[in-house]
MARFIRO-106569 format. One line per 8 residues: number of its first residue (from 1); their letters; for each residue x, y, z of N, C-alpha, C. Coordinates in steps of 0.001 Angstrom, whole numbers. Example, Ala and Ser with C-alpha at 12.3 -4.5 7.8 and 13.67 -1.06 7.14 Angstrom:
<pts>
1) as) 13190,-5690,7800,12300,-4500,7800,13200,-3300,7800; 12850,-2250,7080,13670,-1060,7140,12900,30,7870
</pts>
This chain:
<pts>
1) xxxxxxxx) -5716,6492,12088,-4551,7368,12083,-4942,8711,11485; -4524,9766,11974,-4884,11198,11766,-4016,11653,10161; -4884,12252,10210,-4026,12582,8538,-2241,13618,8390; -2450,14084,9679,-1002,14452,10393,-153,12956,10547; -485,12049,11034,31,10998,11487,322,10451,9857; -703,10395,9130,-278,9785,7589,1048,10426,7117; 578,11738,6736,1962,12799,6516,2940,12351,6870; 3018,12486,8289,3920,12147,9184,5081,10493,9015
9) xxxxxxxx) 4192,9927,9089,4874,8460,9025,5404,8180,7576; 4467,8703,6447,5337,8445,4758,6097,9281,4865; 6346,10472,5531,7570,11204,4825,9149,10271,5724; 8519,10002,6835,10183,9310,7621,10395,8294,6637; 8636,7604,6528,9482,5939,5905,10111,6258,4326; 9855,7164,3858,10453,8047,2545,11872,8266,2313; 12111,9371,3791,13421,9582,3934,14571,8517,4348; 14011,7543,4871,14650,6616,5620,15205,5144,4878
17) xxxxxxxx) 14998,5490,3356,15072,4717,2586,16569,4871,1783; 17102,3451,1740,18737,3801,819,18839,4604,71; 19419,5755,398,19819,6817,-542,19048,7980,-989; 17865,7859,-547,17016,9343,-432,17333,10561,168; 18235,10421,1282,18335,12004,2217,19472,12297,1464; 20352,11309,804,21789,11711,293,21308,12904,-954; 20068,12423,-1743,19875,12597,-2603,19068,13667,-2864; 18136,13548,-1602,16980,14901,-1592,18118,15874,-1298
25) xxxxxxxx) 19160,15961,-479,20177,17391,38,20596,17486,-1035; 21056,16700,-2207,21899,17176,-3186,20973,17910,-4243; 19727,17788,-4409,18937,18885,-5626,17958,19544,-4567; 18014,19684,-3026,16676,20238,-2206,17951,21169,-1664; 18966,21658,-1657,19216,22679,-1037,20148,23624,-1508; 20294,24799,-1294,20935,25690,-1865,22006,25262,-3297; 22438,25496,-3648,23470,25019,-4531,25232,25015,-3666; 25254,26559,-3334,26240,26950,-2120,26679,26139,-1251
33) xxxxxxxx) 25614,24743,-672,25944,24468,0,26245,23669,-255; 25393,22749,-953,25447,21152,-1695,26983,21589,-1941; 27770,22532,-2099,29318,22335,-2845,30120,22337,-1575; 29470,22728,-466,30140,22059,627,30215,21169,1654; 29344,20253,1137,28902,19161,1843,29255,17966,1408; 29385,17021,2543,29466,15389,1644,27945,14854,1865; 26975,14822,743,25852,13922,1170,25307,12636,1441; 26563,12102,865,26688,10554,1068,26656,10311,2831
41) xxxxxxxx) 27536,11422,3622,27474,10926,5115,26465,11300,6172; 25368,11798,5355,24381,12410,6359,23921,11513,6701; 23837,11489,8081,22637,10995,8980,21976,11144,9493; 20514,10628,9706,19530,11242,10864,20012,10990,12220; 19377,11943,12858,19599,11897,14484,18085,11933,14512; 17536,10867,15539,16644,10471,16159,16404,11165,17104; 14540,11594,16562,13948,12263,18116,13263,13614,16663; 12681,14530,17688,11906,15580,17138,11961,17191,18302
49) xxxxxxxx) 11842,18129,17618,11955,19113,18511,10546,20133,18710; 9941,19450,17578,8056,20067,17669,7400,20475,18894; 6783,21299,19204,5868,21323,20409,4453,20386,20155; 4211,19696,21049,3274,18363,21140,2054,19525,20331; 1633,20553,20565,214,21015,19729,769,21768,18581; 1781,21680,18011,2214,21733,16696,2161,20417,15847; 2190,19070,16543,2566,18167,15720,1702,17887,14485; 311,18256,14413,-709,17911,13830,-519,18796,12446
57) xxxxxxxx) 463,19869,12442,771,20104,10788,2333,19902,10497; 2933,19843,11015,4318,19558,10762,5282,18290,11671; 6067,17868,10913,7151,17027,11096,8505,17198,10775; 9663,17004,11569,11200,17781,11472,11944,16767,11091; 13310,16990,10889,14191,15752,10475,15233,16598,10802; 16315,16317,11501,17530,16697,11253,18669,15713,11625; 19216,16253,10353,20586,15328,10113,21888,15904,10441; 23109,15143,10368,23964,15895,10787,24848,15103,9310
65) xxxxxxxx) 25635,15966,9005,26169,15500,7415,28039,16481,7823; 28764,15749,6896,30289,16304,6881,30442,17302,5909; 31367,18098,6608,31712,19307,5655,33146,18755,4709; 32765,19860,3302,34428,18619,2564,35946,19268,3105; 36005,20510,4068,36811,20651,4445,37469,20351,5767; 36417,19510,6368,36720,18725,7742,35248,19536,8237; 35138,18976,9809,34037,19483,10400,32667,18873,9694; 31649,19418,10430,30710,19162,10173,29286,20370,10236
73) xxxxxxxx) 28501,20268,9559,27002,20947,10421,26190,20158,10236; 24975,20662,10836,23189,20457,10743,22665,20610,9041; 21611,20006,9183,20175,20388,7940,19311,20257,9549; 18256,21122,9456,17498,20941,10050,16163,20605,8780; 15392,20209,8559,14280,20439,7930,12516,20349,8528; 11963,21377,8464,10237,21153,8784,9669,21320,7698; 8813,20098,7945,7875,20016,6657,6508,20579,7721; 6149,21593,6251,4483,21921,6486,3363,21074,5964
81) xxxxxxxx) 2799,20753,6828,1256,19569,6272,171,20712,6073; 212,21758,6752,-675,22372,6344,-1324,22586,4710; -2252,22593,4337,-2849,23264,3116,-2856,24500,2731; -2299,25450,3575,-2057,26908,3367,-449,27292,4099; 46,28285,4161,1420,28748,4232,1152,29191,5920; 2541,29169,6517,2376,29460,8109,3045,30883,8177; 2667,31776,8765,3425,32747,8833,4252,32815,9877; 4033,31584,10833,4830,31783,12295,6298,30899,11520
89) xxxxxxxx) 6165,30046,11095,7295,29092,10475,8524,29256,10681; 9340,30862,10571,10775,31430,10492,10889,31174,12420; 9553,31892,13050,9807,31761,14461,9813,30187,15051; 8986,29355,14555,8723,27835,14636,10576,27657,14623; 11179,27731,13708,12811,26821,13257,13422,27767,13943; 13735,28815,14517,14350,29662,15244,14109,28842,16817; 12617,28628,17317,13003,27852,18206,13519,26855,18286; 13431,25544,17421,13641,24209,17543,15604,24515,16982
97) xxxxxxxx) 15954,25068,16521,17612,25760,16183,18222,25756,17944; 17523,26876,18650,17889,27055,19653,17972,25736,20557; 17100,25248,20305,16658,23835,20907,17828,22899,20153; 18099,22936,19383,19338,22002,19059,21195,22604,20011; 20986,24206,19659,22048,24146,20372,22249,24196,21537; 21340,24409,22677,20666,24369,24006,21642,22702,23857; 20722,22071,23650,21463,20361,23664,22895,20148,23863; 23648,21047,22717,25261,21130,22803,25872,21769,23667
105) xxxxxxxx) 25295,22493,24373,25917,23193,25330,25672,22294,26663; 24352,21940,27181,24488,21085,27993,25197,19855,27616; 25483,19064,26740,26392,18456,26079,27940,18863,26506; 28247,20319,27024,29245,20106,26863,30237,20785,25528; 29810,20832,24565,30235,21086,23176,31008,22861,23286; 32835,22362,22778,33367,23660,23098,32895,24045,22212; 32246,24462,21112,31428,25280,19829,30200,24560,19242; 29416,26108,18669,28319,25641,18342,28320,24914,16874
113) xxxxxxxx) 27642,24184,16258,27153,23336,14911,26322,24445,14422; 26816,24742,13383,25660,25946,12100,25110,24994,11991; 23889,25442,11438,22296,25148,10967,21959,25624,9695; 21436,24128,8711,21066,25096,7461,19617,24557,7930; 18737,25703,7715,17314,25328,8005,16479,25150,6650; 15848,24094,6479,14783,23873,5213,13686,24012,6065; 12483,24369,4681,11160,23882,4623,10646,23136,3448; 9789,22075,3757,9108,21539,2411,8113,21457,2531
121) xxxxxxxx) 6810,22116,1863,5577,22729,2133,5146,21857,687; 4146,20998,866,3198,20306,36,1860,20573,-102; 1300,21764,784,226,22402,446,-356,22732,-623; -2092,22836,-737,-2709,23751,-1648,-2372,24814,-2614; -1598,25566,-1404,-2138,27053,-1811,-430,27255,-1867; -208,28346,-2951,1691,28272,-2938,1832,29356,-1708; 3091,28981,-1675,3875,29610,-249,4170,31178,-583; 3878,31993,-214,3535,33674,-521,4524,34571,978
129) xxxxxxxx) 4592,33462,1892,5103,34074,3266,6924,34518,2926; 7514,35142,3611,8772,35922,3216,9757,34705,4011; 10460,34047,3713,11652,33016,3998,12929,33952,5119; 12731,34888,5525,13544,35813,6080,12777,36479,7680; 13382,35708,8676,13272,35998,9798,12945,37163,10301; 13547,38209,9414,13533,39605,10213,12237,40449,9473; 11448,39308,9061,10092,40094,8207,9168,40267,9091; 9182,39074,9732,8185,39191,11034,8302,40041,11691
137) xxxxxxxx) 9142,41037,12236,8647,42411,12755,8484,43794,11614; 7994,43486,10595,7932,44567,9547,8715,45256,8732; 8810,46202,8740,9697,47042,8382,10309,47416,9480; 10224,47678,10906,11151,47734,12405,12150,46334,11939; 12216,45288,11171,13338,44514,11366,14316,44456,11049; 14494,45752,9137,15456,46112,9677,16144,47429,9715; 14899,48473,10006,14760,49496,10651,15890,49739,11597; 15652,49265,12933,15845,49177,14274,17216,48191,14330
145) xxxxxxxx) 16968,47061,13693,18514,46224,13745,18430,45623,14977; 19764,44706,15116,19372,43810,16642,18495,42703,16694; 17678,42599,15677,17300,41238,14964,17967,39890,14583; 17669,38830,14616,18304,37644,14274,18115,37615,13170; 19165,37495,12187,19095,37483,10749,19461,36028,10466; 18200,35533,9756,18709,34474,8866,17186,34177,8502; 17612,33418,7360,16433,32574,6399,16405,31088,5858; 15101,30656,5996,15157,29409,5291,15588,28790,3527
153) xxxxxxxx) 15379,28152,3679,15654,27210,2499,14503,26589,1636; 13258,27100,1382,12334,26988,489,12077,25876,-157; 11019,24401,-583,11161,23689,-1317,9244,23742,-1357; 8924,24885,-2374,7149,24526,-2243,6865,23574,-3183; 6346,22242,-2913,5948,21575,-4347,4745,22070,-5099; 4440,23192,-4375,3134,23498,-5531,3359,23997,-6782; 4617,24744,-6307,5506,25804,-7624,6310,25127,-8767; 6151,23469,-8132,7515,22871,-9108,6200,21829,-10082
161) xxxxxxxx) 6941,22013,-11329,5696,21213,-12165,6646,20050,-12335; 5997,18987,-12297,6742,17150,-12454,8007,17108,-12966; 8484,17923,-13998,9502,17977,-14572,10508,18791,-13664; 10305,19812,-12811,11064,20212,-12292,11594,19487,-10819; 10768,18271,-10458,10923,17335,-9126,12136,16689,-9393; 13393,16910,-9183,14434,16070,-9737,14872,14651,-8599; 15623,14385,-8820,16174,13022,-7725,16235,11711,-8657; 16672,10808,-8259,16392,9026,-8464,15224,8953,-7944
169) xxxxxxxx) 14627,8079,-8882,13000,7670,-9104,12645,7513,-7749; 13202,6856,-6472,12291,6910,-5059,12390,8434,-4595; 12883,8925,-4728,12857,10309,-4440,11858,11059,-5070; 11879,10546,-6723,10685,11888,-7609,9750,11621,-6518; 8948,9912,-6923,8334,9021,-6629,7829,9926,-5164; 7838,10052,-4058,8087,10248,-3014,7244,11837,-3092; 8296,12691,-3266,7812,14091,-3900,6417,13997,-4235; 6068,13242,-4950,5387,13585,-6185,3945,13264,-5332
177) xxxxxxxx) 4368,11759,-4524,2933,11471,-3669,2819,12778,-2724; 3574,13464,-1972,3295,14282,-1191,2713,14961,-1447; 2972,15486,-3201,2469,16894,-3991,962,16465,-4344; 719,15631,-4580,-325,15163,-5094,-1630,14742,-4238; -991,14572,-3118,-1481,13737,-1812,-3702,14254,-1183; -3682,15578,-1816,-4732,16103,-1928,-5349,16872,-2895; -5132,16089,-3779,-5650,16197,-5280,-6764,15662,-5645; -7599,16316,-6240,-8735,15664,-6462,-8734,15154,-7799
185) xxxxxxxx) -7677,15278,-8576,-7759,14248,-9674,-6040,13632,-9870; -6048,13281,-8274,-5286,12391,-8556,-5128,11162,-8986; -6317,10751,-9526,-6701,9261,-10012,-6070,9350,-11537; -5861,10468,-12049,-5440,10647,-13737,-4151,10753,-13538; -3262,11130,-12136,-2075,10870,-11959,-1189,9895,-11730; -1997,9132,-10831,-1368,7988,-10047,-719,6880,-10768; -1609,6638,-11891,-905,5576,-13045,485,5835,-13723; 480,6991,-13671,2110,7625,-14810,2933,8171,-13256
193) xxxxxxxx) 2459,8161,-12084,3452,8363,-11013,3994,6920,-10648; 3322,6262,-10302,3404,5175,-10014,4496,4337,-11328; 3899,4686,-12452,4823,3940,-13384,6467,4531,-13530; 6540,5071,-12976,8327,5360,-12576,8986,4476,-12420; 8282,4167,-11037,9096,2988,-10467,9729,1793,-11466; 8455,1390,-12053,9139,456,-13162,10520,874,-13693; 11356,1905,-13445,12650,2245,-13817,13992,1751,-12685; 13077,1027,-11712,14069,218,-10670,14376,-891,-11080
201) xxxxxxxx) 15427,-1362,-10595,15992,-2505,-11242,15279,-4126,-10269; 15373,-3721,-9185,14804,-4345,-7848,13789,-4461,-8115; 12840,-5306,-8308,11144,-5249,-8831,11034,-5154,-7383; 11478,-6093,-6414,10603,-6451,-5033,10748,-4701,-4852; 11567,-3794,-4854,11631,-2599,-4311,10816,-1846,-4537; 10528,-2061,-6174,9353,-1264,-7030,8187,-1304,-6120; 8149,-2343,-6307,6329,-2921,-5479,6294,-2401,-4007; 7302,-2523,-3387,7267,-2217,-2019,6567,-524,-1773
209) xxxxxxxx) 7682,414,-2818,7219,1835,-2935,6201,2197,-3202; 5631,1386,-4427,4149,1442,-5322,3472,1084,-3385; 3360,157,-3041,2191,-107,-2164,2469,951,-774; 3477,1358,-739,3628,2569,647,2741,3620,-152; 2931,3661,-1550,2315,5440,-1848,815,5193,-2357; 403,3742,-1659,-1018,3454,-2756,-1617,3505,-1308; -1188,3396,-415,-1430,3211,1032,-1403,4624,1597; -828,4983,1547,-484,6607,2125,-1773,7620,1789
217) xxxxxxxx) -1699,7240,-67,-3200,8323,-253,-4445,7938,-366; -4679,6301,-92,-5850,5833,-15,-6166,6593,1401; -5512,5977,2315,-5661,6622,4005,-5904,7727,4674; -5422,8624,3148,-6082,10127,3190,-7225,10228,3168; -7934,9407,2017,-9289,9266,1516,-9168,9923,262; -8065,9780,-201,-8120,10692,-1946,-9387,9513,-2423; -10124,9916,-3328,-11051,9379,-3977,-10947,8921,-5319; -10187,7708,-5034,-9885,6842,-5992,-10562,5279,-6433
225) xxxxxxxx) -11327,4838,-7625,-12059,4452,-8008,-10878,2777,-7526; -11820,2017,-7507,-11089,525,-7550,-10014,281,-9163; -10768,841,-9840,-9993,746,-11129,-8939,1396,-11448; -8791,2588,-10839,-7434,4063,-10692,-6391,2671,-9921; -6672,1939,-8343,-5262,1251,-7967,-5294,236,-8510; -6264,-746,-9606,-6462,-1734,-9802,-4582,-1374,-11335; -5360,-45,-12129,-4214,341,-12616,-3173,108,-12019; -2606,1544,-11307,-1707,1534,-10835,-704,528,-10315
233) xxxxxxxx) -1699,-392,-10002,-1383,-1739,-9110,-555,-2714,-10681; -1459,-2614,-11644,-711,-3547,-12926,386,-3156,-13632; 819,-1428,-13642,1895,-1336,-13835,3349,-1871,-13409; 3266,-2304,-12211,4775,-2961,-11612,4301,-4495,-11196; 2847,-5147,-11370,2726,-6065,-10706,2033,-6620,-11910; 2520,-7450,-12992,1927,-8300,-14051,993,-9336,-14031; 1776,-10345,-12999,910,-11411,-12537,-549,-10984,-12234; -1766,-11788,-12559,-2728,-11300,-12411,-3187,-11645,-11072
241) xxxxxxxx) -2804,-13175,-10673,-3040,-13468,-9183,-2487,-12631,-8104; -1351,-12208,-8459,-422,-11386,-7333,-1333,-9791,-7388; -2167,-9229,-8322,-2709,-8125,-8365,-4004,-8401,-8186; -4677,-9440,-7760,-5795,-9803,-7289,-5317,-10092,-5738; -4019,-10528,-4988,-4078,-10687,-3980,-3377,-8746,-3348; -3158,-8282,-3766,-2657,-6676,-3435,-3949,-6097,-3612; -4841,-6112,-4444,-5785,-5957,-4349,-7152,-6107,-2778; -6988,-7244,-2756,-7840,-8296,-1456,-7559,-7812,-110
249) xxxxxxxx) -5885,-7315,-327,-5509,-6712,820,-5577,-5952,1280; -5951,-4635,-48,-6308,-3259,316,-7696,-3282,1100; -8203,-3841,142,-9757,-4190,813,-10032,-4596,2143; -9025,-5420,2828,-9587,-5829,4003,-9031,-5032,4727; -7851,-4065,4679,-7690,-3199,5810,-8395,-2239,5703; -9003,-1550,4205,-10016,-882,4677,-11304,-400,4837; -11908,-1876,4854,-12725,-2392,5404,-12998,-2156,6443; -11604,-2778,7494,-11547,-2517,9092,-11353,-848,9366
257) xxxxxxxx) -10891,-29,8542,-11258,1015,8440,-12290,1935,8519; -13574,1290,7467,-14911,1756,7239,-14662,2486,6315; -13834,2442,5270,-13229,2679,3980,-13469,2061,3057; -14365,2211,2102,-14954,958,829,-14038,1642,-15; -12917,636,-926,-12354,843,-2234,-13615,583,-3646; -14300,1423,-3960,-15064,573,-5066,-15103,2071,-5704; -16497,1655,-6732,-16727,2826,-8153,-16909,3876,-6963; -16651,5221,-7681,-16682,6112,-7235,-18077,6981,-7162
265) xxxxxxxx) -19022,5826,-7606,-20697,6202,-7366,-21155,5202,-6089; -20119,4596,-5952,-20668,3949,-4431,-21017,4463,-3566; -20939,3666,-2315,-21625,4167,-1245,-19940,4083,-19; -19733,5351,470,-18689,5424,1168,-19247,5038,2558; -18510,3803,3707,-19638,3878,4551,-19218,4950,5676; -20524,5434,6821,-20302,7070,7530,-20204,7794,7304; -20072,7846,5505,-20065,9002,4908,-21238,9507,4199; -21503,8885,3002,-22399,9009,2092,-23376,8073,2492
273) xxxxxxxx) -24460,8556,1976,-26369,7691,1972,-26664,7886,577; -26478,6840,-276,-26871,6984,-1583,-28254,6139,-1640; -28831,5997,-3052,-30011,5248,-2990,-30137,3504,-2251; -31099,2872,-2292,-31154,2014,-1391,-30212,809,-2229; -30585,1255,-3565,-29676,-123,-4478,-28314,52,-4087; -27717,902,-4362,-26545,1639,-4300,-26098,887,-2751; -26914,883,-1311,-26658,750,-48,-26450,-646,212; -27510,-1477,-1080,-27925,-2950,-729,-26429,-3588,-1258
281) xxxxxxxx) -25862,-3165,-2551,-24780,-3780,-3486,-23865,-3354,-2506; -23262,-2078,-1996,-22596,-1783,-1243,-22244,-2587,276; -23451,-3240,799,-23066,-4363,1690,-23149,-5045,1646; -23608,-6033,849,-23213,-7128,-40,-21689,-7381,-294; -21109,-6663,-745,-20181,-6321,-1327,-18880,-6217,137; -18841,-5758,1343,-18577,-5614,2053,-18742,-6893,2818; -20063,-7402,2793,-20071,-8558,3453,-19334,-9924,3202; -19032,-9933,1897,-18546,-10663,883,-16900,-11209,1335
289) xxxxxxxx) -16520,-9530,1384,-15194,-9068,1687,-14457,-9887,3036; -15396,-10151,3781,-15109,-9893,5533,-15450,-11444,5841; -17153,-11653,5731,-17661,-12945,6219,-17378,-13967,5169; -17553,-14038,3825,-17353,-14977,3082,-18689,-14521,1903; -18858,-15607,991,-19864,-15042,-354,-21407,-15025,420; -21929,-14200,210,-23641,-14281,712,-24300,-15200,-55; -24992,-15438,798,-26190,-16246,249,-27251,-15692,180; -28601,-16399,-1412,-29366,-15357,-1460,-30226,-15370,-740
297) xxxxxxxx) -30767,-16200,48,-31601,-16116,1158,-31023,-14864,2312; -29991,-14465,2644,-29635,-13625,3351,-29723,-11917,2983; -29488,-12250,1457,-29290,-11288,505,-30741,-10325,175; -31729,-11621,302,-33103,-10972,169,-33908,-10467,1701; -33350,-11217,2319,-33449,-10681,4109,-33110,-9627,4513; -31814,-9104,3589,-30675,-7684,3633,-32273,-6809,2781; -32266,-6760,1619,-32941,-6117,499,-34573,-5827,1470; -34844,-7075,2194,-36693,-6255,3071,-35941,-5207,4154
305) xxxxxxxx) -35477,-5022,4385,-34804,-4128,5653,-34965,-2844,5059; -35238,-2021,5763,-35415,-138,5870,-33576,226,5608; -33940,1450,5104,-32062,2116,4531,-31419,1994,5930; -32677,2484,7017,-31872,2882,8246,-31199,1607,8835; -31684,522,8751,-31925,-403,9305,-30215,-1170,8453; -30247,-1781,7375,-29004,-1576,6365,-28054,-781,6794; -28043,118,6982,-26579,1495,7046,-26390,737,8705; -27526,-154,9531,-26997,-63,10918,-25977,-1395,10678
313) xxxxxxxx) -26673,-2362,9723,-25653,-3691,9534,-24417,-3031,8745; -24230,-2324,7960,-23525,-1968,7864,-22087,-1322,8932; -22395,-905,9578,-21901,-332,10843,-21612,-1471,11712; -22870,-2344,11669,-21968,-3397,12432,-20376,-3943,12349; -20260,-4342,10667,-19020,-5033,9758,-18449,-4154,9751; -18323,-2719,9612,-17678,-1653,10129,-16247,-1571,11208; -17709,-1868,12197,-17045,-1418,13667,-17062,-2968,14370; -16600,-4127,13592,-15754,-5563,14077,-16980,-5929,15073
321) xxxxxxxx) -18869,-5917,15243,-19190,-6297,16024,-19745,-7622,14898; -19987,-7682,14231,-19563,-9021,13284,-18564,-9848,12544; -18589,-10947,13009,-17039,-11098,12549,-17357,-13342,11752; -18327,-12947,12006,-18858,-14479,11500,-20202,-14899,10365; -20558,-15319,9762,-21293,-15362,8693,-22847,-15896,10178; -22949,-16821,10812,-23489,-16868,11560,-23732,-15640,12743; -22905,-14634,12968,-23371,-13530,13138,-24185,-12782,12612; -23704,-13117,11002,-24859,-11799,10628,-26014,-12445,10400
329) xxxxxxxx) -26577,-13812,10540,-27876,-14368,10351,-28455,-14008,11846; -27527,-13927,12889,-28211,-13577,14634,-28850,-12029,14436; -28164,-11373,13344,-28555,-9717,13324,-29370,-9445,12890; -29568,-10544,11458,-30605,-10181,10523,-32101,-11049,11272; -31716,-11759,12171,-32958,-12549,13037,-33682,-11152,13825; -32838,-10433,14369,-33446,-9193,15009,-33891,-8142,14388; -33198,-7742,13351,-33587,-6292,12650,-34626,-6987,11476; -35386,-8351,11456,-36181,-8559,10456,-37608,-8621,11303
337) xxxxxxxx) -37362,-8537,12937,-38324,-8891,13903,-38617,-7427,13830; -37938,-6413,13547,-38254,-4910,14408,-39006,-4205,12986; -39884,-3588,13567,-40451,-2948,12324,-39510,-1892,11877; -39525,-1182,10976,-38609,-285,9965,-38482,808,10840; -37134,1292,10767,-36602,2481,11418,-37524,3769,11572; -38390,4310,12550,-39102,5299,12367,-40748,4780,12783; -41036,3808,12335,-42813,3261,12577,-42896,2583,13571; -44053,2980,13615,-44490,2388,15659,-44636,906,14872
345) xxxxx) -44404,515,16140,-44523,-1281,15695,-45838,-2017,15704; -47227,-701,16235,-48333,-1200,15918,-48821,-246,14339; -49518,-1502,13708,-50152,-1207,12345,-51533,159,12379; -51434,327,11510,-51745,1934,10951,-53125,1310,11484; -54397,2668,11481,-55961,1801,11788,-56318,2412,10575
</pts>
């Protein structure tokens, strides 16, 4: 899954959770408006208005929620995945706007539905671009006049420090993975984010959230040591068997991945070529995971093999062309027959 697609899928399964959208509209948008809205009745409307080669940094949501004086409008919201700020963005929600009321009119609809438009930008770098439509033509916008005037609704998490992320704990919770989501020391975070949850009353709920947001930024590839989720993992999950089996599980999906959870001096596999010890423990360790415990006769069969030769069994358990402990004795029968990656297979004179 593409790291757009990661983005993508935690923020719905985020929003889509009891009482989050009620809750993100009531501290994520204007104040002005929140006083005219009921947030309890928002709902999503299903579907997206993105252009298919936009999807890969952003994802939309729009809801339709009651006004407290009767009637109703829109939230539209686009989230930016990007790592830096878009300057097209005001024109991006100007189309997909139009694109909503385009709908109502073929619909039928004797009037149009206002639009409050958000952004929530979890990027790097803070958001510096102007929230006001009529910037994009310069100073001609409003020079000249005849421009579409309007502006978004701003939510950069780079600008907001932990204390300022407000909501009920699945909401901080939520936020906080997004904000964090490409952090390189998010391993010193994850334990005191994660320990929120423990403020739910629902344990099964706790755990459920803890493993969507332990899942979400492993899949990124944040570079987190076995011991950073082994943490994280014991804050809401006591039992030691139940955190040895959440554990087992991470491991085997990403495994099938080609994703090793271990020390962070390991050996990542397709990624990194560390020393040969480092390569030998590393599939061992993998093999362990998948086929069952090695044996040392196999183990020392692994250890005569060339790095190149290793990184290829490796790749095998990788990429599912082993899937049996008697497989990997058929592999290691061949790559112990072939001389070492690189040397002619006749001896030196």
């Amino acid at each position: 899954m593409s790291s757009a697609n990661l983005h993508d899928s935690y923020f719905r399964d985020w929003i889509s959770q009891a009482g989050v959208l009620p809750d993100y509209l009531r501290h994520y948008l204007p104040p002005h408006i929140v006083a005219q809205i009921e947030p309890d009745s928002a709902q999503i409307i299903p579907g997206s208005f993105i252009d298919e080669q936009l999807r890969p940094q952003l994802t939309d949501l729009l809801c339709r929620v009651n006004l407290n004086g009767g009637g109703e409008t829109f939230i539209y919201c686009l989230i930016e995945h990007k790592s830096y700020p878009d300057t097209w963005v005001a024109f991006q929600l100007l189309r997909y706007m139009v694109q909503i009321w385009l709908n109502q009119v073929k619909e039928g609809q004797p009037q149009l539905t206002p639009i409050v438009p958000m952004v929530l930008y979890h990027g790097e770098q803070t958001w510096q671009v102007s929230t006001q439509f009529a910037a994009l033509f310069g100073r001609l916008g409003t020079q000249i006049g005849f421009v579409p005037q309007f502006e978004y609704w701003l939510t950069d998490l780079a600008t907001l420090n932990d204390e300022q992320i407000h909501g009920k704990i699945i909401t901080r919770v939520g936020l906080l993975g997004m904000k964090y989501s490409r952090d390189p020391a998010l391993n010193s975070k994850l334990t005191r984010i994660v320990a929120q949850l423990g403020g739910l009353a629902d344990r099964k709920l706790a755990r459920n959230q803890m493993l969507r947001l332990l899942k979400y930024v492993l899949m990124l590839g944040s570079e987190l040591s076995k011991q950073d989720v082994s943490s994280a993992i014991s804050v809401i999950e006591t039992d030691a068997q139940e955190q040895e089996a959440i554990m087992s599980s991470f491991a085997k999906e990403f495994i099938d991945r080609g994703i090793l959870i271990g020390e962070q001096r390991g050996l990542q596999i397709g990624e990194q070529r560390g020393e040969q010890r480092a390569i030998l423990s590393t599939i061992a360790r993998l093999i362990e995971r998948k086929l069952g415990p090695l044996q040392a006769a196999e183990r020392e069969r692994i250890a005569e093999l060339s790095e190149a030769q290793q990184l290829s069994l490796a790749d095998a358990l990788v990429d599912g062309v082993m899937n049996t402990y008697a497989d990997l004795i058929d592999r290691l029968n061949v790559l112990n027959a072939q001389p070492p990656f690189g040397l002619s297979a006749q001896s030196p004179n």
